[in-house]
DOMIVEX-315969 format. One record per residue (C-alpha): x, y, z; residue number from 1; residue in one letter. Coordinates in steps of 0.5 Angstrom, whole numbers, plus 500, padded with zeros to 3 digits. Example, Ala and Ser with C-alpha at 12.3 -4.5 7.8 and 13.67 -1.06 7.14 Angstrom:
REC   X   Y   Z lokol lopa
REC 525 491 516     1    A
REC 527 498 514     2    S
// end
This chain:
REC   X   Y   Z lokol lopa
REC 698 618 770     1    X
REC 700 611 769     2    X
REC 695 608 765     3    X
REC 693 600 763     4    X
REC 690 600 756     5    X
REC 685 594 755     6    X
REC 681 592 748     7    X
REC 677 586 749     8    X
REC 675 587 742     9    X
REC 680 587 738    10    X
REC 687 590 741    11    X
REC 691 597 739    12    X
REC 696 591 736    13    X
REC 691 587 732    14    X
REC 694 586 724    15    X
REC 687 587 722    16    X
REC 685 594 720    17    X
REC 678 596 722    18    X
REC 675 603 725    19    X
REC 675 599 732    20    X
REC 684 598 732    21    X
REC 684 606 729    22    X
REC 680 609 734    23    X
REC 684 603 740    24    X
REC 690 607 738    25    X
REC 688 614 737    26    X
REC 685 613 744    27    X
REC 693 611 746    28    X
REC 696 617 742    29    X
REC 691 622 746    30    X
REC 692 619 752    31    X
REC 701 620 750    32    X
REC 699 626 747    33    X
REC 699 629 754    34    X
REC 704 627 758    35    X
REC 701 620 761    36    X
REC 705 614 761    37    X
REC 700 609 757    38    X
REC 701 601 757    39    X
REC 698 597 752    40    X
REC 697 591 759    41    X
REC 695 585 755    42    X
REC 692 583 747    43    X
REC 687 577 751    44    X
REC 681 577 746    45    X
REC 675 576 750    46    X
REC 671 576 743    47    X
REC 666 569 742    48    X
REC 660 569 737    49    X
REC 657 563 742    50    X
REC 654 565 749    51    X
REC 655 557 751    52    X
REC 657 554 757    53    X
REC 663 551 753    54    X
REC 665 557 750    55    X
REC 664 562 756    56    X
REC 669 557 762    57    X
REC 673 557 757    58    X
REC 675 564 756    59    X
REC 673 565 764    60    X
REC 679 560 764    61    X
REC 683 564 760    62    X
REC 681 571 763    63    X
REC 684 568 770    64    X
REC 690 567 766    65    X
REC 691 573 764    66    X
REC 690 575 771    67    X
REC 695 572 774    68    X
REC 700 574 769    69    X
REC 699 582 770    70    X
REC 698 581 777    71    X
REC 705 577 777    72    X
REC 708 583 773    73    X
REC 706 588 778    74    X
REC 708 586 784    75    X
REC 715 586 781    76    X
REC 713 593 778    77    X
REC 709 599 780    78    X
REC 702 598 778    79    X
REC 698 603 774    80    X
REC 694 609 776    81    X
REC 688 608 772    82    X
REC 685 601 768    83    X
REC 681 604 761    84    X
REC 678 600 758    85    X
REC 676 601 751    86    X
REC 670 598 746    87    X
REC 667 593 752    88    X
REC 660 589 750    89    X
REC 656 583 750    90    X
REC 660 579 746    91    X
REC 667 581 748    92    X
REC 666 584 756    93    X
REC 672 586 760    94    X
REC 673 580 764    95    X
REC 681 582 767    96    X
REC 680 589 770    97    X
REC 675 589 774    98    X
REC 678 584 778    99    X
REC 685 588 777   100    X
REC 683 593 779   101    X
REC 679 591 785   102    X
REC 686 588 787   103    X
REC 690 594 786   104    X
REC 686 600 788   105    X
REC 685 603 780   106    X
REC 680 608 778   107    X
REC 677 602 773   108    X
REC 674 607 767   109    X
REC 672 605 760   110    X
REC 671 608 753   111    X
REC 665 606 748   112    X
REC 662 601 752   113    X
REC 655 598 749   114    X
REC 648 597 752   115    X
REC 643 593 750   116    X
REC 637 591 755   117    X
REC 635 586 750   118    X
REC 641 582 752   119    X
REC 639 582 759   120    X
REC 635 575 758   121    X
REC 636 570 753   122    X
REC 643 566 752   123    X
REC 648 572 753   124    X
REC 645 575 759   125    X
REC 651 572 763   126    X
REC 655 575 759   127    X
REC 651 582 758   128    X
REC 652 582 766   129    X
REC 659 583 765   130    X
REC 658 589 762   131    X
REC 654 592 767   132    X
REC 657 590 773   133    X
REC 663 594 769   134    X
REC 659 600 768   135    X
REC 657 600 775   136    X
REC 663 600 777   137    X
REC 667 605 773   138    X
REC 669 612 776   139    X
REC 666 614 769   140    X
REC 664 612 762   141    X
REC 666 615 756   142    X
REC 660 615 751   143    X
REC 662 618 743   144    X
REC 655 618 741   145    X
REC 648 619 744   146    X
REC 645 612 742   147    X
REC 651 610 747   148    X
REC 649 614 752   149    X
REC 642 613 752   150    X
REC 643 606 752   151    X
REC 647 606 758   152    X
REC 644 611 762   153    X
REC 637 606 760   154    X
REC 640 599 763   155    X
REC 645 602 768   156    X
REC 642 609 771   157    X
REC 646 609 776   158    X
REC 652 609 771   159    X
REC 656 615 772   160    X
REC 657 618 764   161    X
REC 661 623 760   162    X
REC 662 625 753   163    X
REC 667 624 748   164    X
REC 666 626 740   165    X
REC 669 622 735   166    X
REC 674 624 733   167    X
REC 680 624 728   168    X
REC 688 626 727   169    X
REC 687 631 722   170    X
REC 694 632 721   171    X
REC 694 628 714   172    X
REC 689 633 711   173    X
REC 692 639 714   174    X
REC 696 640 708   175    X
REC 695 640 700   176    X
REC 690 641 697   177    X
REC 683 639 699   178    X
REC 678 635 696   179    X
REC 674 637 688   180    X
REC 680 637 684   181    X
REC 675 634 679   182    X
REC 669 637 680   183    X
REC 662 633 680   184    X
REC 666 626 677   185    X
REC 669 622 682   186    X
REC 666 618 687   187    X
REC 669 614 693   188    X
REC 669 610 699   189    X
REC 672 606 704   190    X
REC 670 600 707   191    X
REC 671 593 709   192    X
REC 668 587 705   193    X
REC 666 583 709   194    X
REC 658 580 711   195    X
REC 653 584 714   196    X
REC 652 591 715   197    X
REC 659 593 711   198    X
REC 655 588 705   199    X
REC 649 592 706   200    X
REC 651 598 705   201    X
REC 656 596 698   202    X
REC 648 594 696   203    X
REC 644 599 697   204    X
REC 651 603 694   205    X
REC 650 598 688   206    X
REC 643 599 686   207    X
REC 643 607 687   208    X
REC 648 608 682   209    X
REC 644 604 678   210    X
REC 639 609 678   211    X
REC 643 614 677   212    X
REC 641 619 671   213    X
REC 645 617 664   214    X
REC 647 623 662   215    X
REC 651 625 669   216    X
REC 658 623 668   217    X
REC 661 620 675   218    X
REC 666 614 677   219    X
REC 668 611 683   220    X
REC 674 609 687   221    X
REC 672 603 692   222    X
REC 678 602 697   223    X
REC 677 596 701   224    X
REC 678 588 700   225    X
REC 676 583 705   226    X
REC 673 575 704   227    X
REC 667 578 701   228    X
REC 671 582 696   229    X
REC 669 577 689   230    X
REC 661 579 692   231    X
REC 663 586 693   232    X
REC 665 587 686   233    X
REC 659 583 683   234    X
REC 655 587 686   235    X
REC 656 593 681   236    X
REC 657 587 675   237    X
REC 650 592 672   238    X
REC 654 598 671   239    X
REC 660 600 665   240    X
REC 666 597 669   241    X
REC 670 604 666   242    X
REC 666 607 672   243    X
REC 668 603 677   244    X
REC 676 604 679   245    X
REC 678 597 685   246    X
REC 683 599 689   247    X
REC 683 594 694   248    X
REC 687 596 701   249    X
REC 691 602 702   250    X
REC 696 604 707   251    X
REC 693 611 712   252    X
REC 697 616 707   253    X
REC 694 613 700   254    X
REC 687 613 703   255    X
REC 689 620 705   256    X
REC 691 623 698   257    X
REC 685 618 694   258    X
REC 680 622 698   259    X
REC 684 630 697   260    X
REC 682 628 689   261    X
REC 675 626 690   262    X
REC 669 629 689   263    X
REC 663 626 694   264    X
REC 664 621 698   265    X
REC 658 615 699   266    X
REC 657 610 703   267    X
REC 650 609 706   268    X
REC 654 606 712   269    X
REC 648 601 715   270    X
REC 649 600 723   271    X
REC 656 604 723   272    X
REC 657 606 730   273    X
REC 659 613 727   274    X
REC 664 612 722   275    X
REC 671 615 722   276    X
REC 672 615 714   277    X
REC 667 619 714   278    X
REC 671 624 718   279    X
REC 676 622 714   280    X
REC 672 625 709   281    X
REC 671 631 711   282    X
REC 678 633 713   283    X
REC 679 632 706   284    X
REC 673 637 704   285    X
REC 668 632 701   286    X
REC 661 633 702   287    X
REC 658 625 705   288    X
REC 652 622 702   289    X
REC 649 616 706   290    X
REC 643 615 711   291    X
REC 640 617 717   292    X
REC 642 611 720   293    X
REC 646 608 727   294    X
REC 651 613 729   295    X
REC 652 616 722   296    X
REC 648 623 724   297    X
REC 654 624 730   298    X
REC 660 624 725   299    X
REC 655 628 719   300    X
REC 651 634 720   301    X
REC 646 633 715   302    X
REC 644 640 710   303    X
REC 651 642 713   304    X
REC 657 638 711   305    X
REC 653 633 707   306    X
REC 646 630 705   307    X
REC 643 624 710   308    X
REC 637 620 707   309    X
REC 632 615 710   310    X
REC 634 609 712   311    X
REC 634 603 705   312    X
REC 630 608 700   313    X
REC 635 608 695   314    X
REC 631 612 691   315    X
REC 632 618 696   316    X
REC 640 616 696   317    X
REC 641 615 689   318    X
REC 637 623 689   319    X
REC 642 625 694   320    X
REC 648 623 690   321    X
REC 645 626 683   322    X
REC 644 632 686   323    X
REC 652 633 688   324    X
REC 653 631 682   325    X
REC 650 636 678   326    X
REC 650 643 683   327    X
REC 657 645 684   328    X
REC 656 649 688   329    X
REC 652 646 693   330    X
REC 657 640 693   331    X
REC 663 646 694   332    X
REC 659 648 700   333    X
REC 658 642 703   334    X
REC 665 640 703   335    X
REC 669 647 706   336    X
REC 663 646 711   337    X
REC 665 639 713   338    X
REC 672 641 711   339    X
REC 672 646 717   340    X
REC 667 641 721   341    X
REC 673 636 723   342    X
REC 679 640 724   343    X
REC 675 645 728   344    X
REC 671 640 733   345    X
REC 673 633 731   346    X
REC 680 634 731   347    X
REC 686 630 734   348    X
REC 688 635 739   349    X
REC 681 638 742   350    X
REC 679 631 744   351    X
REC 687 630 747   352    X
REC 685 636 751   353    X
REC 677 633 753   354    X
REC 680 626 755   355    X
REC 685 629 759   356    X
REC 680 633 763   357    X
REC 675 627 764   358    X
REC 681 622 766   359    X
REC 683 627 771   360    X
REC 676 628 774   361    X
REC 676 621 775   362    X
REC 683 619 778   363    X
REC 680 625 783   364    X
REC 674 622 784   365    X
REC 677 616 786   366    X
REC 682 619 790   367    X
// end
């Protein structure tokens, strides 16, 4: 196929790493992994945190810009076969394909999309009708979670759906050694510092460490920077600073090697769609601490590949942590299983194969 790849949030091209630029180009590279031609077709930013009518003509205005110039481009080159649309939702709708591919005859699908009624009334409805009107129209959406499916199939019943676990490329982690190379010692996590849900979860991290018993040796390697790196760091201002290594940002590879010498990895993971660090995790044998919470329990199989407590008690996480520390063999456990868990079922190739089986049925849905 020739595909259209279109990120309203944040593009495959974007300079700032996140989760949502590492899954827009391990969509892109699954999609090329079999054989299909894949065009990243435009880095417009449909992203706005004001619903107002200012802000909303504005960025109509300049979605029909961006219109006009794909539409330039092909009617000079052949268009695509398929629009794929990845991450649409209320404050960033998809606000160029639909209409392209009204224009041109494409199969429109789109990937993670998120649904939320609540949006349906109040100052972002005109918005969230944008999104809805993609679902309907789409030959079939692509849901990594069951919260995401739950919520599409709610707000749009008729929305044709389809289910693509989170996965990772797992070929960092395939070779070398994995995980526990100091046993019951070394803590880690990976995360942005910045406010909100990624601030709340260094938070609740802080204060259980905190509580940890005195006579458990561990340390912790935090891999992470952002506007809220000075807070971040306060944060764990109550502990010996010996036990806290600040490693800031790390190249893909370097993160790969800093989670193969770790032990647990910990991160509570407050309002985490799923989280491929913790896959990344658990490619490299560790066993995950964080809560039952949001999307974590698709990307953590509690009891198996390591322990998810309830949401904001941080005596049971601090418990959970402890536990790991102290119990080699339940720590060694946890982590062959979410070692195998990963490069078994959330492998780069085995979601190759299932996107590739879901993009051909809706081309030939279309047809």
């Amino acid at each position: 196929m020739d595909i259209a790849f279109y990120a309203p949030l944040k593009s495959p091209n974007h300079p700032v790493p996140s989760g949502d630029r590492l899954m827009a180009q391990m969509l892109v590279g699954a999609l090329r992994r079999k054989g299909h031609k894949v065009r990243i077709i435009s880095d417009f930013r449909s992203f706005s945190k004001d619903p107002g009518a200012d802000a909303w003509n504005a960025l109509t205005a300049n979605a029909q810009n961006e219109v006009t110039r794909i539409s330039a481009l092909w009617r000079v080159e052949p268009p695509p076969d398929l629009w794929f649309c990845y991450h649409p939702y209320y404050k960033a709708p998809d606000l160029i394909g639909p209409q392209l591919a009204d224009d041109f005859g494409l199969t429109y699908v789109t990937a993670e999309s998120s649904y939320a009624g609540k949006r349906d009334r109040g100052p972002w409805s005109q918005w969230q009708a944008c999104v809805r009107a993609g679902l309907g129209k789409a030959a079939v959406n692509i849901c990594f979670t069951e919260r995401d499916r739950s919520g599409l199939h709610s707000g749009v019943p008729d929305a044709r759906i389809a289910m693509l676990k989170p996965f990772i490329d797992t070929e960092r982690f395939t070779n070398g050694p994995s995980g526990q190379t100091e046993p019951g010692v070394k803590l880690i996590s990976v995360a942005m510092m910045r406010d909100g849900d990624k601030f709340n979860s260094y938070t609740i991290l802080a204060r259980a460490l905190e509580q940890m018993p005195a006579e458990l040796p561990w340390s912790l390697q935090v891999i992470g920077d952002g506007p809220k790196a000075d807070e971040t760091r306060h944060l764990f201002s109550n502990l010996a600073e010996e036990r806290i290594e600040w490693l800031g940002a790390k190249s893909e590879v370097d993160v790969a090697e800093l989670l193969k010498g770790a032990s647990i990895y910990v991160w509570p993971g407050c309002g985490e769609a799923y989280g491929l660090a913790y896959l990344e995790a658990q490619a490299a044998g560790l066993p995950v601490v964080a809560q039952n919470i949001a999307g974590v329990p698709e990307v953590v199989v509690d009891g198996v590949t390591g322990i998810l407590t309830p949401p904001g008690d941080i005596g049971a996480y601090c418990a959970a942590i402890a536990h790991l520390l102290s119990d080699d063999d339940s720590r060694k456990t946890l982590g062959t299983a979410a070692r195998n868990f990963v490069l078994n079922q959330r492998s780069f190739e085995r979601a190759a194969e299932t996107l590739d089986r879901i993009l051909t049925q809706a081309l030939d849905l279309k047809s």
